[in-house]
BAPA-789967 format. One record per residue (C-alpha): y, x, z; residue number from 1. Coordinates in steps of 0.02 Angstrom, whole numbers, plus 50000, padded with zeros to 5 digits. Example, Ala and Ser with C-alpha at 12.3 -4.5 7.8 and 13.67 -1.06 7.14 Angstrom:
2
@north=49775, east=50615, up=50390, nr=1
@north=49947, east=50684, up=50357, nr=2
//
This chain:
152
@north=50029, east=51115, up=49027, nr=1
@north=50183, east=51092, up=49131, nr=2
@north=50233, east=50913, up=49184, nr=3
@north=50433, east=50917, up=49193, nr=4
@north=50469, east=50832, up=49352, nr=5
@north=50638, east=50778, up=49412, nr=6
@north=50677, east=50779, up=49587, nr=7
@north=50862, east=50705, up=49560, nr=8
@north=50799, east=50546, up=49461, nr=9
@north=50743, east=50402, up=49541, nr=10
@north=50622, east=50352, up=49407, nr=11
@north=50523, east=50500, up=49440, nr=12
@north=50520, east=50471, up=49608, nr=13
@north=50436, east=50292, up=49583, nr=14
@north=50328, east=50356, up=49440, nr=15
@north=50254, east=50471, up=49553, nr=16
@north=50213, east=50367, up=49719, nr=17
@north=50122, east=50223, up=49580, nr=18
@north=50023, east=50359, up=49513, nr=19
@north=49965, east=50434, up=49703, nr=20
@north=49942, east=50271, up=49748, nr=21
@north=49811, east=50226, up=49604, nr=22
@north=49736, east=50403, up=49654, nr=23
@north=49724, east=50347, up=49854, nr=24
@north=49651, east=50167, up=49776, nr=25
@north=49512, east=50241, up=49671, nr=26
@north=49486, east=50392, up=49759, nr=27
@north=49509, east=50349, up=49972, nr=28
@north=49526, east=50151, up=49967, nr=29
@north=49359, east=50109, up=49850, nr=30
@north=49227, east=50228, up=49928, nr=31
@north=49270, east=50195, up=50100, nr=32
@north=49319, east=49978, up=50079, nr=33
@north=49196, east=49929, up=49937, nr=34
@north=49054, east=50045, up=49947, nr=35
@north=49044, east=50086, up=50119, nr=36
@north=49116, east=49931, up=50213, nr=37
@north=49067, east=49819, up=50050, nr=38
@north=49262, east=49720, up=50054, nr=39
@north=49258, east=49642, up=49890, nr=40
@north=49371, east=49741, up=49772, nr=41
@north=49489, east=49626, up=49744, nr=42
@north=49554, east=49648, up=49932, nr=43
@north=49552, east=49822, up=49935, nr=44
@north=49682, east=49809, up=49779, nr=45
@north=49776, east=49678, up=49850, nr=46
@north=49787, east=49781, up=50012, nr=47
@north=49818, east=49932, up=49913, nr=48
@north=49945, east=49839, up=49798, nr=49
@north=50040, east=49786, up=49968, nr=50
@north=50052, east=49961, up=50018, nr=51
@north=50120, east=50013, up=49856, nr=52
@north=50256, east=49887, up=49871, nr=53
@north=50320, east=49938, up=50035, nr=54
@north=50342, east=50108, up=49985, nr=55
@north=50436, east=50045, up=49818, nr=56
@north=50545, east=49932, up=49915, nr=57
@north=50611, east=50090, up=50041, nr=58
@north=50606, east=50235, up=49885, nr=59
@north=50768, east=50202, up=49832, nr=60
@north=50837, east=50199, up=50028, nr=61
@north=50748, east=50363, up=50063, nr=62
@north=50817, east=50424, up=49866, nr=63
@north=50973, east=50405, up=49927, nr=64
@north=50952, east=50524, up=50092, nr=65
@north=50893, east=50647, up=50007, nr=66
@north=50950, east=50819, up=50018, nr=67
@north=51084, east=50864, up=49855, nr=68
@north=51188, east=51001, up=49805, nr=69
@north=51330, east=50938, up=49889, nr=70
@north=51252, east=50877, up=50049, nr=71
@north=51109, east=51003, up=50070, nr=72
@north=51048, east=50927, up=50246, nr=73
@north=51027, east=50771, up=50164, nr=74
@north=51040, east=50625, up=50285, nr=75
@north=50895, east=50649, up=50412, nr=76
@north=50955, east=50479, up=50522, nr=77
@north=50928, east=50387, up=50363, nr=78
@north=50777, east=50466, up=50298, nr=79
@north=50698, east=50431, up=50498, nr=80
@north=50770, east=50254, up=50484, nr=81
@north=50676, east=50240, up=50318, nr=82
@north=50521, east=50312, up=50370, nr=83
@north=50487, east=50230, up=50535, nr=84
@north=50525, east=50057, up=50417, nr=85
@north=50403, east=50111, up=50289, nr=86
@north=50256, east=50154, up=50428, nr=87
@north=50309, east=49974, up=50530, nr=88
@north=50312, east=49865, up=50367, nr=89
@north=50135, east=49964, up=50326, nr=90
@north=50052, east=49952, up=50501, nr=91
@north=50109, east=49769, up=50496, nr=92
@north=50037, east=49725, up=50333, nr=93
@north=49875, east=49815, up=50387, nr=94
@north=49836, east=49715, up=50534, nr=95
@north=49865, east=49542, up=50470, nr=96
@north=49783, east=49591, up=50319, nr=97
@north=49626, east=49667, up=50424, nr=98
@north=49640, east=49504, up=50542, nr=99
@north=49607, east=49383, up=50394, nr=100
@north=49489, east=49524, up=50311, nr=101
@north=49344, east=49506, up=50402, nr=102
@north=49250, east=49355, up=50473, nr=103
@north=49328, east=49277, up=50631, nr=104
@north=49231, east=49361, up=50772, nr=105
@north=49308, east=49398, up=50919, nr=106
@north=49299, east=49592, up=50877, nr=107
@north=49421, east=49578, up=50740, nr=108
@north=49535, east=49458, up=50812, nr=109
@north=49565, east=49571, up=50962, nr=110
@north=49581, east=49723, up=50854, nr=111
@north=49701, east=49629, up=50742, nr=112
@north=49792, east=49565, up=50884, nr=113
@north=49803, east=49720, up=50989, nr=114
@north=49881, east=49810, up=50830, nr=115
@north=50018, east=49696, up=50773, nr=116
@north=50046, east=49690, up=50948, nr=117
@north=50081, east=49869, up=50957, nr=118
@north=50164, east=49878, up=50791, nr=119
@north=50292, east=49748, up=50857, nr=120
@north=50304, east=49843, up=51019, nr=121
@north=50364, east=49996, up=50933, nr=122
@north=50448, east=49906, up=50828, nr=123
@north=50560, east=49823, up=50961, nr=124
@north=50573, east=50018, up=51062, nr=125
@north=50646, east=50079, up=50869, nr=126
@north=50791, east=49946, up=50855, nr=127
@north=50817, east=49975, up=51038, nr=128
@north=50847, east=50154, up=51040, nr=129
@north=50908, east=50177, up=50861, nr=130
@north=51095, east=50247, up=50922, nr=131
@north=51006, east=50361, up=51028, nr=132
@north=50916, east=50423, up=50891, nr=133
@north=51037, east=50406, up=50758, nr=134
@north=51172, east=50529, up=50887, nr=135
@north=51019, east=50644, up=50927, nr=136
@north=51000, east=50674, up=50737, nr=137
@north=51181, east=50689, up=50693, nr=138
@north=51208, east=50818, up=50831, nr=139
@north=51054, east=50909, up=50765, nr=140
@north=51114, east=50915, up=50584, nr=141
@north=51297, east=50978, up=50657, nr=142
@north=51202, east=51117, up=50749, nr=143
@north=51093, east=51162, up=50619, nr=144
@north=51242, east=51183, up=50483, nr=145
@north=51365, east=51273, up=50589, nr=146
@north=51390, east=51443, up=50531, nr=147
@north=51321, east=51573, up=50652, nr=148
@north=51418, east=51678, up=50773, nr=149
@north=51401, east=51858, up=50815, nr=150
@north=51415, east=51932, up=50987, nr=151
@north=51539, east=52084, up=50981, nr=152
//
């Protein structure tokens, strides 16, 4: 049985990432959380349910950099933009979440600290050098869809 998917509708986009991320819940998230670390399983949904959201806040932004028929390069500044969002927001989310998680030792509080820490420190470097990267990107894509020459 084939399952018609779309790649130029939106809906199948967001159809898709709810059904990988039930998958990653019951399949990843409850083995190693809930059996093996024993996190109750209503954290490791709520955790998993935050994760989800990110990703269905930034689909229609990365949707819309996608590569068409008319642009066939897509927008690969945008789709970067969106990306290095999606793994902040995530890596954010994470840590806090990890920091109230597990009992206050001073284990987890360092761990939880040193990684928002470093989350906001990369952060910080993106929004810093974004017109760097933006104009190393938009030179790329000009290079890449120049035609090619020939040596005579």
């Amino acid at each position: 049985m084939k399952i018609p998917i779309n790649n130029d509708r939106l809906s199948h986009w967001l159809v898709g990432l709810l059904f990988s991320w039930g998958l990653t819940f019951l399949l990843l998230f409850l083995p190693i959380f809930h059996v093996w670390l024993k996190v109750p399983t209503v954290k490791v949904a709520t955790l998993t349910g935050l994760f989800c959201a990110v990703q269905l806040a930034v689909t229609p932004w990365l949707f819309s950099a996608r590569a068409t028929r008319q642009n066939p390069r897509g927008r690969p500044a945008q789709r970067a933009a969106v990306v290095a969002v999606m793994a902040s927001l995530t890596a954010l989310l994470f840590f806090a979440y990890i920091g109230g998680l597990w009992p206050r030792d001073e284990g987890t509080r360092a761990f939880a600290s040193i990684g928002l820490g470093l989350t906001a420190l990369l952060v910080i470097f993106l929004v810093a050098t974004r017109r760097k990267w933006s104009a190393w990107l938009e030179n790329d894509s000009q290079r890449n869809s120049s035609p090619p020459t020939t040596q005579g």
